[in-house]
matplotlib code that plots the C-alpha trace (Angstrom):
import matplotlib.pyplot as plt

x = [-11.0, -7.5, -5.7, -2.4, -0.7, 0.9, -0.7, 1.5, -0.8, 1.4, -1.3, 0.0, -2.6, -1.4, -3.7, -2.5, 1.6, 0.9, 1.3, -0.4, 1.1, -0.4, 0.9, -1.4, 0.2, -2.7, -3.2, -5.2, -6.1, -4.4, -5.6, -6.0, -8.8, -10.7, -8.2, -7.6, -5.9, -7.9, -6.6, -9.4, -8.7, -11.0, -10.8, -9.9, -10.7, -7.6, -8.9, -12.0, -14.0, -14.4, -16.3, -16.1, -13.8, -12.0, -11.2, -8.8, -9.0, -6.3, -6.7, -3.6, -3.4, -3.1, -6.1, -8.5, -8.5, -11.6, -11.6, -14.5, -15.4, -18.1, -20.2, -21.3, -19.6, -19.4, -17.9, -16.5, -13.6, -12.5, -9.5, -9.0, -6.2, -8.2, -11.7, -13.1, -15.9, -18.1, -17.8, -19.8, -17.6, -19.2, -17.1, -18.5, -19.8, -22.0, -22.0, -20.6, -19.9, -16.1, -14.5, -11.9, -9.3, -6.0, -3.1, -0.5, -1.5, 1.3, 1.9, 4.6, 1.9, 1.8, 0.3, 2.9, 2.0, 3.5, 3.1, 1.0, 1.0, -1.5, -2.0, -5.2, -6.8, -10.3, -12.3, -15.8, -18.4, -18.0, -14.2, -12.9, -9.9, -9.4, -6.6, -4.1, -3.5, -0.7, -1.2, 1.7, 0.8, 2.8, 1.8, 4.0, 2.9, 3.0, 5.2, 3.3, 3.5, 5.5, 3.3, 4.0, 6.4, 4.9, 7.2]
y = [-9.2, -10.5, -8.7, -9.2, -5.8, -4.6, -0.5, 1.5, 4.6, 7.8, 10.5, 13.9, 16.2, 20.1, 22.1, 25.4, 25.0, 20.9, 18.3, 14.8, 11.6, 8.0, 5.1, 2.2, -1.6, -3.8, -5.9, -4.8, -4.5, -2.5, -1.8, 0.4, 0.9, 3.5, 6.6, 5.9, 3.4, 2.5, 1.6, -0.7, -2.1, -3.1, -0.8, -2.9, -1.8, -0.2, 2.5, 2.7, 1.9, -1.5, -3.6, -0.4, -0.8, 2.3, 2.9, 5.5, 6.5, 8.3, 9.9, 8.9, 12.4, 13.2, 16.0, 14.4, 11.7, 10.5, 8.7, 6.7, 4.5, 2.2, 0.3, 1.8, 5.0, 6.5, 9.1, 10.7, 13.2, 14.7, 16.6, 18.2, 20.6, 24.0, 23.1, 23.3, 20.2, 20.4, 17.0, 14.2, 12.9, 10.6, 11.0, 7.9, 10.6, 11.9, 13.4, 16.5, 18.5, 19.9, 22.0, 19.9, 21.8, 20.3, 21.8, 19.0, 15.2, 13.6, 9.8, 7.3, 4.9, 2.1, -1.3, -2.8, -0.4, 2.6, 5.9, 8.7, 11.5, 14.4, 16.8, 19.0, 21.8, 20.9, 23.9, 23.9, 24.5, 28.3, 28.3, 28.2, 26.5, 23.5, 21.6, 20.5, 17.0, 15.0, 11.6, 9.6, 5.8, 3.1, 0.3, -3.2, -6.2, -9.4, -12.1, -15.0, -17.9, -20.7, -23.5, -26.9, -28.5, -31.9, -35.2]
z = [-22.4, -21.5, -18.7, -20.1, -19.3, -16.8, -16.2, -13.4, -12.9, -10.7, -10.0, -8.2, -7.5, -6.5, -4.3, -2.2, -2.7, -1.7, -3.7, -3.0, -5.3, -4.9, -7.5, -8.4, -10.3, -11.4, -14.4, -17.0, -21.2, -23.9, -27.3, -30.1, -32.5, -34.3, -34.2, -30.3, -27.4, -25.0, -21.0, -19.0, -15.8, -13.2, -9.6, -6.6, -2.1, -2.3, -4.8, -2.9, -6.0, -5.8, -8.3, -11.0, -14.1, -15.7, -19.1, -20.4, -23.7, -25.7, -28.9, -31.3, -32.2, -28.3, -28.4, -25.9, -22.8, -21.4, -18.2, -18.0, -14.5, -14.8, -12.1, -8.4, -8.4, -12.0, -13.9, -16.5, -17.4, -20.2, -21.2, -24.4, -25.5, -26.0, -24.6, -20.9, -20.0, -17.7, -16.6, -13.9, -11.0, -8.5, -5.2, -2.8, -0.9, -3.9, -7.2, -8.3, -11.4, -11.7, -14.8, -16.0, -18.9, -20.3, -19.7, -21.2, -23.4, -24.5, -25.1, -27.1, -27.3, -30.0, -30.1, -27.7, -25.1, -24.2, -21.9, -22.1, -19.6, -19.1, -16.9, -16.0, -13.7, -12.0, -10.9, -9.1, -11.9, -10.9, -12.5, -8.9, -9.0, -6.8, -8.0, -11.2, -11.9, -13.4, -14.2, -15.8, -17.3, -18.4, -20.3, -20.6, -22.0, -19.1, -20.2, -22.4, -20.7, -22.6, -24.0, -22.8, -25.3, -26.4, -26.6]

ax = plt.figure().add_subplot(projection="3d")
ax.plot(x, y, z, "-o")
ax.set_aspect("equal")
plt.show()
């Protein structure tokens, strides 16, 4: 697949009256098919999940998100408007279950590209709360690069 979009991904995570942000630019693939758009970009040393490849997937009726990471350390979350899932999060230091609920989906997404932001609350697997996230991603196509003219 063709990593011909640029994906700016701004996650703030909000624990005890703190809030942490971090902000990651990498190339990656845009499309839509079957009712949802789907984000994939491959993780790099500076994540700290190098040689794994997320996918974000949207639904176009901005319901659900699943964040999938494949390879050495995977995972999955899902959000969904109305519905707590207990969901699998590898850590790098291990594997742990976390409650993930929705509080927010929203996206102007469209075959171009787009933004979608979402925001959710993790809690321990006991419904203790540890943390709400907000995670804010835009989507711009790279430039096409001109084809040599012929003479």
């Amino acid at each position: 697949m063709e990593e011909n979009y640029l994906i700016t991904i701004k996650g703030t995570m909000e624990q005890d009256g703190h809030s942490d942000s971090v902000e990651l630019m990498t190339h990656g693939s845009f499309l839509q098919r079957d009712g949802n758009f789907y984000i994939i970009y491959k993780e790099t040393e500076a994540t700290g999940y190098d040689g794994c490849t997320t996918t974000v997937k949207i639904s176009e009726d901005a319901r659900r998100v699943a964040m999938m990471r494949y390879g050495k350390a995977q995972s999955q979350l899902v959000i969904e408007k109305g519905t707590r899932h207990l969901c699998h999060y590898e850590t790098g230091y291990g594997a742990v279950s976390l409650g993930v609920a929705a509080d927010e989906i929203e996206h102007e997404l469209n075959q171009e590209g787009g933004h979608v932001k979402f925001s959710y609350t993790l809690d321990s697997g006991s419904e203790d709360f540890i943390s709400r996230n907000l995670v804010d991603i835009h989507v711009t196509p790279l430039p096409r690069p001109e084809p040599d003219s012929v003479s």
